[in-house]
Each structure stands twice: as C-alpha cells, then as structure tokens.
PAKOLVEX-709962 format. One line per 2 residues: number of its first residue (from 1); their letters; for each residue x, y, z of C-alpha. Coordinates in steps of 0.1 Angstrom, whole numbers, plus 5000, padded with zeros to 4 digits. Layout:
N
NUM = a = X,Y,Z ~ ...;
***
This chain:
546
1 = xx = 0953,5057,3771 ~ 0954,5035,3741;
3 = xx = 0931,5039,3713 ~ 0902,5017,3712;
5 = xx = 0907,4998,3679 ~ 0891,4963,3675;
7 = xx = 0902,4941,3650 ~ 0876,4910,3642;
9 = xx = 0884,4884,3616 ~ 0849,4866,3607;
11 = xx = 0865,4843,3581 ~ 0897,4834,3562;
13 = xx = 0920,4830,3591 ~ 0927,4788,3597;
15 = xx = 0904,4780,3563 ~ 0898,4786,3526;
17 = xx = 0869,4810,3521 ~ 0846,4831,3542;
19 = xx = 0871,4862,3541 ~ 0858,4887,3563;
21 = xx = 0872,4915,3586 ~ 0854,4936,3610;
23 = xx = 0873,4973,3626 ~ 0859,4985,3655;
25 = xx = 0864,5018,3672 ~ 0837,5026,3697;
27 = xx = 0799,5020,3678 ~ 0813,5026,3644;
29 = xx = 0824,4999,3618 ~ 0843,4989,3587;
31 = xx = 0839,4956,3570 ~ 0863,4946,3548;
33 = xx = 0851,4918,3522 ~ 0822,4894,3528;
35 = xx = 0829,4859,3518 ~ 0814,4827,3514;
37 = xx = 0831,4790,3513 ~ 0824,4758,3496;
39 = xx = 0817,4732,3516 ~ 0839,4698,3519;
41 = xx = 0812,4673,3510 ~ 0781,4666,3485;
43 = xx = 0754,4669,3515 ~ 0730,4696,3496;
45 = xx = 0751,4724,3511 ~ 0758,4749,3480;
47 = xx = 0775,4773,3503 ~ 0786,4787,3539;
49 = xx = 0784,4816,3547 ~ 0797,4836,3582;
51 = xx = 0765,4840,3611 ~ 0771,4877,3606;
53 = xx = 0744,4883,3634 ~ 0762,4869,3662;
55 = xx = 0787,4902,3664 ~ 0756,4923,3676;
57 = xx = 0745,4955,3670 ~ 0767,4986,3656;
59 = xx = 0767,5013,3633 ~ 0785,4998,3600;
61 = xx = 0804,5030,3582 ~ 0810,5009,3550;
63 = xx = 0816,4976,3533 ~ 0846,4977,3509;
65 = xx = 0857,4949,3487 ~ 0893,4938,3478;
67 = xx = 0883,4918,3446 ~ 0859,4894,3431;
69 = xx = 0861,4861,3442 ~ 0836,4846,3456;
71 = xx = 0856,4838,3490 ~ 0856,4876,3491;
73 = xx = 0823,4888,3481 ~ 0796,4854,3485;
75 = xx = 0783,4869,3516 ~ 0777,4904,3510;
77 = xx = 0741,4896,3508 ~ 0737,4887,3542;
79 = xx = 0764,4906,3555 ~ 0740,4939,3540;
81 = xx = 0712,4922,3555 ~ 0728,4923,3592;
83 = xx = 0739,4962,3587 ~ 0731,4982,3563;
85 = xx = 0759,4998,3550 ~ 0776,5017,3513;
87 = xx = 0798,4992,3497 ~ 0829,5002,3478;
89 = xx = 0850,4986,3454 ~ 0861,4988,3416;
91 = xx = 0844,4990,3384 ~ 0844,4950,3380;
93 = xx = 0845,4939,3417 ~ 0812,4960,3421;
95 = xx = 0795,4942,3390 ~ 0800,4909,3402;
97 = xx = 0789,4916,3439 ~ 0759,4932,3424;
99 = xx = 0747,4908,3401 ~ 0747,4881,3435;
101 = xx = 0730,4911,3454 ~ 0700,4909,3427;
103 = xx = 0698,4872,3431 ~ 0696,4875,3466;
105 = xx = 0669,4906,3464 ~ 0690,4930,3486;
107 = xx = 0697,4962,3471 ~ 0726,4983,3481;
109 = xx = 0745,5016,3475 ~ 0771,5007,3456;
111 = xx = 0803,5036,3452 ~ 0829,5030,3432;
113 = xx = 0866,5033,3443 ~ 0883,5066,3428;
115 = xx = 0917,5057,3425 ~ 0940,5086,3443;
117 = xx = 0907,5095,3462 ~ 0903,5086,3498;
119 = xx = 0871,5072,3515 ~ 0855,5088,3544;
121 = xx = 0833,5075,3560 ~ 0826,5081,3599;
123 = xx = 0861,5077,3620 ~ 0879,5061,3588;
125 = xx = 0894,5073,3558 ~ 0905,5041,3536;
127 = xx = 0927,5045,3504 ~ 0932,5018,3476;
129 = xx = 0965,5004,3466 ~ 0965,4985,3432;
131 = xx = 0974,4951,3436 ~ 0978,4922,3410;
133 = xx = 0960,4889,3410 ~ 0942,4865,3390;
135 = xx = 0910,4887,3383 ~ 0909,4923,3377;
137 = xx = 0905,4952,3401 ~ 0924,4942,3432;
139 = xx = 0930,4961,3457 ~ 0947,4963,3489;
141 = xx = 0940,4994,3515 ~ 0951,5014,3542;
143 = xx = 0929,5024,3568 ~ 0934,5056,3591;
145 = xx = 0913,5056,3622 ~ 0924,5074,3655;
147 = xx = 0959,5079,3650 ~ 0962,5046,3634;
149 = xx = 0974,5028,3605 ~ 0962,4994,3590;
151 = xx = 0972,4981,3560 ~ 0953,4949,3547;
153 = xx = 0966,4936,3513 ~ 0938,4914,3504;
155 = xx = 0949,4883,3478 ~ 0976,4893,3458;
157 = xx = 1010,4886,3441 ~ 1037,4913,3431;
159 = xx = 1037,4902,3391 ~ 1071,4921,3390;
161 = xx = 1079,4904,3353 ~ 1043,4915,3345;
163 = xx = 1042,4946,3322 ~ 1040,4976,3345;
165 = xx = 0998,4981,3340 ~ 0998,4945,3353;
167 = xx = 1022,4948,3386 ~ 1015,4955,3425;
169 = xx = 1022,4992,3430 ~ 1053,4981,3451;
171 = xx = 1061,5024,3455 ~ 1024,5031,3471;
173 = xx = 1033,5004,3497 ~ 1070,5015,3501;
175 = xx = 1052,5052,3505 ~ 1032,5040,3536;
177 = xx = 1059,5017,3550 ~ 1079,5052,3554;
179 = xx = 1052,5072,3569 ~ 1044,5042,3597;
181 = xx = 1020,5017,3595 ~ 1012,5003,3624;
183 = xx = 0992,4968,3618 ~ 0993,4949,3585;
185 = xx = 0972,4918,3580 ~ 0988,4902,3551;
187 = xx = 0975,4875,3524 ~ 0993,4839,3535;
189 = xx = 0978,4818,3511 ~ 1015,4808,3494;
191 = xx = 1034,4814,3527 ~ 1045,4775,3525;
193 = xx = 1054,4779,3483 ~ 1094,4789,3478;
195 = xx = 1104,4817,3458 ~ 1079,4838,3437;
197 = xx = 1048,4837,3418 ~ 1051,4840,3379;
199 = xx = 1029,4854,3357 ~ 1000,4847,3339;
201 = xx = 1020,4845,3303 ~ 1043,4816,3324;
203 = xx = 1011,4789,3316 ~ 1011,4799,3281;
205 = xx = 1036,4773,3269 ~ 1014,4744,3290;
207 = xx = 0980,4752,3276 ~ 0995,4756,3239;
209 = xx = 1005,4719,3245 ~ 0976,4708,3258;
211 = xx = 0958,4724,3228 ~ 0978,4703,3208;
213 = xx = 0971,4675,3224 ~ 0938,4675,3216;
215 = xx = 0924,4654,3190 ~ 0886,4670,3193;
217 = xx = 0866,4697,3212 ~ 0889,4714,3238;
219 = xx = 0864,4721,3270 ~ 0884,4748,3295;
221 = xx = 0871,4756,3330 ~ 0887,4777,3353;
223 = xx = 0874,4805,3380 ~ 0845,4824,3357;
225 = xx = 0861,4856,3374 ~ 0897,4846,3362;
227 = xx = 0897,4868,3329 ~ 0931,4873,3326;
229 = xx = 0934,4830,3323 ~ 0902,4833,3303;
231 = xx = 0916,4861,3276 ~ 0947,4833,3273;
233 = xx = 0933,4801,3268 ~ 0912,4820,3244;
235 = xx = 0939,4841,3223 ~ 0960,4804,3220;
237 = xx = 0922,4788,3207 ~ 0922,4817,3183;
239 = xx = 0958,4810,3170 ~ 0947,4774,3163;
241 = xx = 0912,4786,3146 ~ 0887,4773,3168;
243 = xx = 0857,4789,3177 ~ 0849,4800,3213;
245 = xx = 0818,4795,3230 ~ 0806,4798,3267;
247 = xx = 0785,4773,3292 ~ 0771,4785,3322;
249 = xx = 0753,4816,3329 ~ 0777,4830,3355;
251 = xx = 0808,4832,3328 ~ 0791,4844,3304;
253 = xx = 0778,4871,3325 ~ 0817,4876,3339;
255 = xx = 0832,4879,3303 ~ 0806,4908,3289;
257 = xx = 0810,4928,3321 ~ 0853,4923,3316;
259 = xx = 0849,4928,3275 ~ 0824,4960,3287;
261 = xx = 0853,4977,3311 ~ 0879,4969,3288;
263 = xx = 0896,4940,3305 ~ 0885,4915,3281;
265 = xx = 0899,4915,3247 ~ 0892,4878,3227;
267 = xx = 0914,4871,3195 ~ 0884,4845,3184;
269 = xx = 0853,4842,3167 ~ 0826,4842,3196;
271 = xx = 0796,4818,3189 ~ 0762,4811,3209;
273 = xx = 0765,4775,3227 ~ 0735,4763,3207;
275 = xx = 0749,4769,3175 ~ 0783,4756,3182;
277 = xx = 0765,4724,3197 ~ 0743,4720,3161;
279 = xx = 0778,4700,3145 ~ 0780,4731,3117;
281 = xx = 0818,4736,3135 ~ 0842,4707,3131;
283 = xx = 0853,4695,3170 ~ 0889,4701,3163;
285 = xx = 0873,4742,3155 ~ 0857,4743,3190;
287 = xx = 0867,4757,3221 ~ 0842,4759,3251;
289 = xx = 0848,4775,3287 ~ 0826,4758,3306;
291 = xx = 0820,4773,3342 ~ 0821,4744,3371;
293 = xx = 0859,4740,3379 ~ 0849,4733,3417;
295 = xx = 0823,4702,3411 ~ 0796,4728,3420;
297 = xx = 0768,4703,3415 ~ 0749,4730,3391;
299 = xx = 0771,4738,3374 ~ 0777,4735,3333;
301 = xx = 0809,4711,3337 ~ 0793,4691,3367;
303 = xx = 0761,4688,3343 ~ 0781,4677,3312;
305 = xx = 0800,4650,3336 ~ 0765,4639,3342;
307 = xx = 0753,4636,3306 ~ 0720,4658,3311;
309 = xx = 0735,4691,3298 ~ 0710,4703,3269;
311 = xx = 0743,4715,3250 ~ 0771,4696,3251;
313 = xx = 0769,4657,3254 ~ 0808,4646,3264;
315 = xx = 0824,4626,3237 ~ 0853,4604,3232;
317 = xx = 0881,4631,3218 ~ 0872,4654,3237;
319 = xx = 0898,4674,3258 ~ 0892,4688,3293;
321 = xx = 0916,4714,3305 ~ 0914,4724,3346;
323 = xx = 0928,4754,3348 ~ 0927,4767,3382;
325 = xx = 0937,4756,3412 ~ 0912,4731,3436;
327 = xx = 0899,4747,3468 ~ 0909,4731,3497;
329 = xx = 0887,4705,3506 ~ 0874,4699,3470;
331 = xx = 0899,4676,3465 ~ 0880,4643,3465;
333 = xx = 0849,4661,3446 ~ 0867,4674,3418;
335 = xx = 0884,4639,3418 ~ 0854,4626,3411;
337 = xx = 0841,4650,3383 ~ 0874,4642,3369;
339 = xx = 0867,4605,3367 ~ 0832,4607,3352;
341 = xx = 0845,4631,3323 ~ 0870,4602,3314;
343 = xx = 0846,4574,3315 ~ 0826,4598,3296;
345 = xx = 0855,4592,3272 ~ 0875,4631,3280;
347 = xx = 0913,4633,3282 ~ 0915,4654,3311;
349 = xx = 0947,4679,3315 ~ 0946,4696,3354;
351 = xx = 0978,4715,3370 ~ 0989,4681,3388;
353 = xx = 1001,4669,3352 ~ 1011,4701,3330;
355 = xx = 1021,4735,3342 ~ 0986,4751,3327;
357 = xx = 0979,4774,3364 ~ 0998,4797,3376;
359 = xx = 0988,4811,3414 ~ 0976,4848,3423;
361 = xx = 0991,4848,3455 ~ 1025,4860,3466;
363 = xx = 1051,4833,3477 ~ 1078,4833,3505;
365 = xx = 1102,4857,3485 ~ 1074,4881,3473;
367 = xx = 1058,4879,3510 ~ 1093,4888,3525;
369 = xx = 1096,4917,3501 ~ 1069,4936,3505;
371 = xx = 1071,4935,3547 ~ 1101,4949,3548;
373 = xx = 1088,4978,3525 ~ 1058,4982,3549;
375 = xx = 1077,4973,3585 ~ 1046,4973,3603;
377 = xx = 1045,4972,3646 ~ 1024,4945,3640;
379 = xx = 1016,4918,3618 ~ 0985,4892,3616;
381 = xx = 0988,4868,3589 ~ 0951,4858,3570;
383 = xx = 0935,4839,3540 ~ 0946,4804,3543;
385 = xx = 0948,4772,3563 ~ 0961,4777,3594;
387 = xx = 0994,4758,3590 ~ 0999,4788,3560;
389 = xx = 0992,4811,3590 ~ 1019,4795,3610;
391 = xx = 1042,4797,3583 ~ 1036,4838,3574;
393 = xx = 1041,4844,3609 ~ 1075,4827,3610;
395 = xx = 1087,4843,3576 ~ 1081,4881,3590;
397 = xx = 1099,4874,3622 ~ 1122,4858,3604;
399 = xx = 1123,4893,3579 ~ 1116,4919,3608;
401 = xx = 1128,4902,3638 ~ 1120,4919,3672;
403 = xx = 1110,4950,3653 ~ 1074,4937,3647;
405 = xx = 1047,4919,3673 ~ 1031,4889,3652;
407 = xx = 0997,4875,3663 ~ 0986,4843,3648;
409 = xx = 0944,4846,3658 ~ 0920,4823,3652;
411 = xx = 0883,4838,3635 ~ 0865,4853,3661;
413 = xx = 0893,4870,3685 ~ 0889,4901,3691;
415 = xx = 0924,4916,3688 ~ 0926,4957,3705;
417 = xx = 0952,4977,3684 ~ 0965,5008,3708;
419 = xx = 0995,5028,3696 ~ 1015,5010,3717;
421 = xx = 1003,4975,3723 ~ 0981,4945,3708;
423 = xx = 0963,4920,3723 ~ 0938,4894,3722;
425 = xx = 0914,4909,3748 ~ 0881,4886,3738;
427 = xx = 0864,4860,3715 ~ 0832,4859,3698;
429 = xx = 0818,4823,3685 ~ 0810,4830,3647;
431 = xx = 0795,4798,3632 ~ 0787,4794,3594;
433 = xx = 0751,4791,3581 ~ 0749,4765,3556;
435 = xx = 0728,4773,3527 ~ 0713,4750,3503;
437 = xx = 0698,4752,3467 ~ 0667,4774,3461;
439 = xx = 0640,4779,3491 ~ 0660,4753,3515;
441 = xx = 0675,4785,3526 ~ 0696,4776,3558;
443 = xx = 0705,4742,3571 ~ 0708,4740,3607;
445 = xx = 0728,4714,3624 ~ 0695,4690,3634;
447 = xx = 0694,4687,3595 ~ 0729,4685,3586;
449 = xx = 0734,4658,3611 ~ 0704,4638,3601;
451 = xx = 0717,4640,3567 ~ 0751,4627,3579;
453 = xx = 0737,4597,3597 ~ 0712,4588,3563;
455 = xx = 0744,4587,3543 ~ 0767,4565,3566;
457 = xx = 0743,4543,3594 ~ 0711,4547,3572;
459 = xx = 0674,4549,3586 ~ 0652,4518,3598;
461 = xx = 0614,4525,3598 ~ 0593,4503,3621;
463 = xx = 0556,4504,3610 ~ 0533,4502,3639;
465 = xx = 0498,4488,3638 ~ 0471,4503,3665;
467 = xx = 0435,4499,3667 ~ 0416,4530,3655;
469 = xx = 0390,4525,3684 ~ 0414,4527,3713;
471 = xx = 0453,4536,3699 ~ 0461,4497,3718;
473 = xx = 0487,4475,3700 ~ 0473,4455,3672;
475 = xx = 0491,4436,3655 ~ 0528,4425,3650;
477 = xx = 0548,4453,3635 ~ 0572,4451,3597;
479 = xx = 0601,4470,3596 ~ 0618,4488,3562;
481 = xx = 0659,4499,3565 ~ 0675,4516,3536;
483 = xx = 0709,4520,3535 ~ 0710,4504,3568;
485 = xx = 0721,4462,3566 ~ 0716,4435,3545;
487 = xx = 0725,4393,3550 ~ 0723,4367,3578;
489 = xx = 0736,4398,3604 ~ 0708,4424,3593;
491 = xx = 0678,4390,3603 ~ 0689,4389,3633;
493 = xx = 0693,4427,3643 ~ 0658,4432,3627;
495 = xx = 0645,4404,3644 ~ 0651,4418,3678;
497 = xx = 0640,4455,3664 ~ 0607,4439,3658;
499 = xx = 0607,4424,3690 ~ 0611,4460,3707;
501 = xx = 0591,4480,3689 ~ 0560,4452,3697;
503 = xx = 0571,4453,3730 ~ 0570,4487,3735;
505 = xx = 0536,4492,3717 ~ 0517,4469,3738;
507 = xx = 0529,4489,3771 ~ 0511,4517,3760;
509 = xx = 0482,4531,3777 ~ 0444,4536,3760;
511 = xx = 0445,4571,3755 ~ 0485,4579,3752;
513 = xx = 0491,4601,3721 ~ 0503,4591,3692;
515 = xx = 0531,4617,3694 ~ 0541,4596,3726;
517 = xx = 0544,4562,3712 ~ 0564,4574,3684;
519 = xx = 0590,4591,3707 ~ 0591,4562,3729;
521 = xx = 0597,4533,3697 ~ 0621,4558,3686;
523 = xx = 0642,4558,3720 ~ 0637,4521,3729;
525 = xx = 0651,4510,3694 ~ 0682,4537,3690;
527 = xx = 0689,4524,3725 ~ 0692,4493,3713;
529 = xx = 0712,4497,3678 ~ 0738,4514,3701;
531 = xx = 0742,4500,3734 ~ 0740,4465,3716;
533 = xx = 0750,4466,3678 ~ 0769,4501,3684;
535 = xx = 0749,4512,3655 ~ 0735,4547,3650;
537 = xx = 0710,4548,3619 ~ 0679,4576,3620;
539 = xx = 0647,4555,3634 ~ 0618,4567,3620;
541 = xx = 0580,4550,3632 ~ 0552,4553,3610;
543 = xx = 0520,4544,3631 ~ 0489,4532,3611;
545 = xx = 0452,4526,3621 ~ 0434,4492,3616;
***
C-alpha cells in the first residue's frame, strides 16, 4: 500500500507570488512558506493573499520559511490565523516575518533553524540546505515523512563564482541525490533564461556608471530585503563620498536587522533623512535608498513621484537608479512611476537600459545541474508563470529522461506521493483574498467588481422625487453621471434614462417601500444601458421627499 503523502501547492505555481505548499500525511501538516502577491492594477488592492481556510481543518506540525521575500512570507499572518502552528526559519528570515506578524497583531512561536540540526515535528523531520539568493538566509529543505523524501529548493541560484560563504551548498544536495530522494519541487522562475546566473559583484561595473552619470542626488530603490544589492550600491556611493541615507520605514528597519546579524557592512557615512534633506550636504554628496521599487502606492518612491513626500521633493539632476527586477504584472505601474519621476525632472537608470540587476534565480544550465545531482523519481516545477513551469518540466526530462515522472500542477491539485507512484488524485478551489489599506481589511468580489465598472463604464445616479405623504411619484426626476458620457450622444441616452426612471416611479404603488422602488429604477435603467446602448455603468437612485 502506498504511503499517503499529499502534496498541495496554495500559491506560486502558474503566477508570481503567493508561494505556499501544504504536505499532508493523514491529520498532520507542514507548510512551507506563506506568501502574498501584488496585485496587477491601482484598484485599492495593497495585497493578495491565499484563502488559507478553504483547505479545512488539520493539525499544522509547523510553518517553515525558505527566505524573506514577501512572495514567501506576506501571508504568514493569516496563514497562523487559520492553524496555529511553530514557525521556523533563519536569524533574518524570522525578523522580517515577525516584524509583519506585529503589524498584523498575531503572535507566534518563532524557532530558529540550527544549521546541521534537524526539525521534528509530528511525522516530519525537515533539514536546511544553504542556498544563495538575493537576500540573506536562504534555504532549501528536505523533508522525511513515511519512508519519503522531498526536497523543495525554494528561490535560489548556485553563485558558483561567488566566494564560497556566498555559494549554494552543491555537496549537501549531491549528499541527498545519493541517498534517494524521491520528489523535488524546484524553483522555475529562470527556466526560460540561457546559461547561468552571475553574481551579485557582475552589476558592479553598471551601477558605478550610473553613479557617474549622475549630475545630482543619486535615489536607489531596489527590494528593501535585497541587502546584498543594498551593501553594493552603497560601498560604490562610499567610494564617490556621498552620504547615505534611507526613506521608508520598511528599509530602514531591513538594514539595522542585516547590519545587527552581521550581514550588513556599509563603507559610508550613514545620515538621518531629515538632516540630509536640510541642503547642509551638496546633491552630488547624497545617496538615498528609497524603498517603493514596485509602485506600492505608499511607498517612499511612489510618494516622492507624487511630490507630497515630507523629505525629499524630486529635482531636476536628480538620478534614479531601479535596481531590481519588476514583478510580473507591475509592468505598466512601475511604467508609470517611471514617467512621473522624469517629468519631475529625474534621469531614471532601470535594468532595461544598463546591466545594474542581476537575478537570484537559477537559469537553464544551473537548473540542469543541480537535478542531475539530486535525480529525483519525481519532479514538480514551482514559483513562476506557468509558461516557466512548462519550460522546467521540459529541461529535466530533457536532463533525466524516463528516469524521473514530471507533473506540471496547477495551485490547488492535490498531488498523492506513494513510494512508487504520483498522481493528481483531487483539486481544491483556493481563491485569493484581496486586502486593502488600513481597516478596508478584505475586498470581496461585489466590491472589486463595482470598483471595476466605476473605473471603465462609470455610475449614473437618477434622483427621484416622491411625496412624503404617500411615497407616489412627484415630480420629474434629474440625473448626475460621472465618468459615464459626455456630448450630443450622452443627451440623448440621458434623455431616455429620465424617461425610465419617471416611468417607473409613477407605477409604483402607495405604500411600496422605498427599498423597492430603488431596486426596480435600478433594473429598469441597467436594462436599458445594456440591451440598447450595450453600456454597463453602476446605477445608483437616490430617492428624496418633497
């Protein structure tokens, strides 16, 4: 009889973000990562997170984090909120999850990750393999549960020209591969990218060009977790004799915790934002980080773009450096904060124009590599769009050939691992909660629909006039659009609206509710707009007594 080993994935397989993998075996559970996603457009959505609720009831062993990123840990709130559970990690993943776990008001018991000491927790014993990325504290692991071995690399990249501190521990995975592993879920995020991933030194020669470039203030953004970018852009700042100062709470927060555990070193004088905004430092002696490198609406950059940062007013000289990639479906909104910083008078300097990024994620030759170390039974390929998917799961038959069983799963299949078979044996509907700013909390899809048709049909608003003695009709109705029409087309549409709505109010009874007449003004005129005009704008009545 097989062993009864469940494999979930809640997020990160067919889309950017929302990482999250749930084992099974029985009642008892492992989580690995809790992530959260951006979404694709400005609709007050800050962030999506998975509905961790709709996978029921079970007894959750442990959460444990591969790394920092917010794709990885932005859920863990509700996630610990759902099941209870201890959440492991490393010294610097742990301090960024916990800082969003105070925000959030959830407390937790967090454990840190001894290296060489295994987990246990319930049916699984878990070990951490170092792995190198673009933040510090990576890890892949191995889980052993009934007889079987899973191996889940999280993000990473193999760094092989790195020095040796900085490099994937290629032997630990080689280890396992010899001992039998028999799943591997593996990171396909540069699946479709040739060759192999450099190094972090590989941008310095971009951004010391950029820096010279600049003729003022040089403004850097780039992931607030991304201290090993951070530490580079800063050390080249240094060399130059600028000052460096920080903008936005979250990186600030990010550096002291990576200067604290000695992953952080900055060659630079270090000033407060206020007094590097007070004009006692020359421009051409200033270097800000500025967090924001997704157009988070909050956020220091997108506030600066705006003009109403209290700090730091964008000037013409100025020289904004991007260095990070952009998130899938950012594209158009990062665009856009790109175009306001220029009008604001900004160079701006991204990874489209000068080689000042470099990727933490493996590419084809590193991904081929470390498989046939491992030479799993079977393979799923995560993290990524779903055409990266496609594209790992070619590569490791293309590595393995018939040696290995490659599933290509969509979030929410249930996948049962046995020692000698694999299959898809059910499915589980896992939307994402959209959560807005402050106490909007979550958005359901009433709202987030309404929003949509406000921003592209617009909202008409027939005000009705009744008689406060009996409810009746009283009086010929006005009508107010925004966003809706305008010119010789919009007279005639409203003309008939009016005509409608007055219709429709004088049919109604003495007595009806005013609930009623709404709900029928409202049918009776989006009937209209669409079977007519094919128009689909919100209609909202306003009754008023006379």
């Amino acid at each position: 009889m097989d062993t009864d080993l469940r494999i979930t994935p809640i997020g990160g397989l067919g889309e950017f973000g929302m990482n999250s993998l749930l084992l099974q075996t029985g009642e008892d559970r492992l989580l690995i990562d809790a992530g959260q996603m951006f979404p694709e457009w400005d609709n007050g959505v800050e962030r999506m997170v998975p509905d961790y609720a709709r996978l029921g009831a079970g007894r959750m062993r442990a959460i444990v984090l591969t790394h920092g990123h917010e794709d990885h840990i932005g859920s863990l709130a509700q996630a610990l909120e759902w099941s209870p559970a201890p959440v492991y990690g490393t010294p610097f993943t742990l301090g960024l999850a916990e800082r969003g776990l105070i925000e959030a008001g959830v407390l937790a018991d967090m454990r840190k990750i001894e290296p060489g000491t295994p987990i246990e927790e319930g049916p699984f014993r878990i070990h951490s393999l170092k792995v190198a990325h673009s933040t510090p504290g990576a890890v892949a692991f191995v889980i052993e549960c009934r007889g079987l071995v899973i191996l889940h690399t999280g993000d990473f990249k193999l760094a092989k020209t790195a020095p040796v501190a900085d490099r994937t521990n290629l032997e630990a995975f080689a280890d396992w591969g010899r001992r039998g592993v028999d799943l591997m879920l593996g990171d396909s995020t540069g699946a479709e990218t040739a060759g192999v991933t450099g190094h972090e030194d590989d941008v310095i020669p971009g951004i010391e060009g950029a820096f010279d470039a600049a003729h003022g203030r040089v403004i850097a953004t780039c992931f607030s977790s991304s201290i090993p970018r951070i530490e580079r852009i800063a050390r080249i700042g240094g060399r130059q004799g600028r000052k460096v100062a920080f903008a936005g709470r979250r990186i600030m927060e990010n550096v002291t915790l990576a200067r604290d555990l000695g992953h952080l070193t900055i060659e630079a004088e270090v000033v407060p934002l206020d007094d590097a905004s007070m004009g006692a430092t020359p421009d051409l002696k200033m270097l800000v980080f500025a967090a924001g490198s997704q157009a988070e609406p909050r956020s220091a950059l997108a506030r600066m773009a705006a003009g109403d940062h209290p700090l730091v007013k964008i000037q013409q000289g100025d020289l904004i450096l991007f260095s990070s990639r952009v998130i899938p479906g950012r594209d158009r909104i990062v665009s856009r904060l790109m175009s306001k910083l220029i009008r604001a008078g900004a160079r701006v300097i991204h990874g489209g124009c000068a080689h000042v990024h470099v990727s933490g994620h493996a590419a084809q030759d590193e991904l081929g590599e470390l498989v046939r170390l491992v030479r799993p039974k079977v393979f799923i390929p995560l993290h990524g769009e779903l055409k990266m998917l496609a594209a790992h799961g070619r590569l490791i038959d293309s590595a393995l050939g018939d040696s290995v069983r490659v599933h290509v799963i969509e979030n929410g299949d249930v996948l049962r691992l046995g020692e000698t078979t694999s299959r898809i044996e059910d499915h589980i509907a896992i939307p994402k909660r959209c959560l807005g700013a402050g106490w909007s909390g979550d958005l359901s899809d009433e709202i987030l629909g309404e929003r949509h048709r406000l921003s592209t049909a617009g909202i008409v608003s027939p005000i009705v006039y009744v008689s406060a003695t009996n409810g009746r009709w009283a009086r010929p109705c006005e009508l107010m659009t925004r966003g809706f029409l305008d010119g010789a087309v919009a007279g005639a549409i409203a003309a008939e609206i009016r005509e409608t709505v007055n219709a429709t109010a004088r049919e109604r009874a003495e007595g009806a509710s005013a609930d009623g007449l709404r709900a029928s003004i409202q049918t009776d005129v989006s009937r209209l707009l669409r079977r007519r005009f094919r128009l689909r704008p919100t209609v909202v009545p306003v009754l008023v007594e006379v």
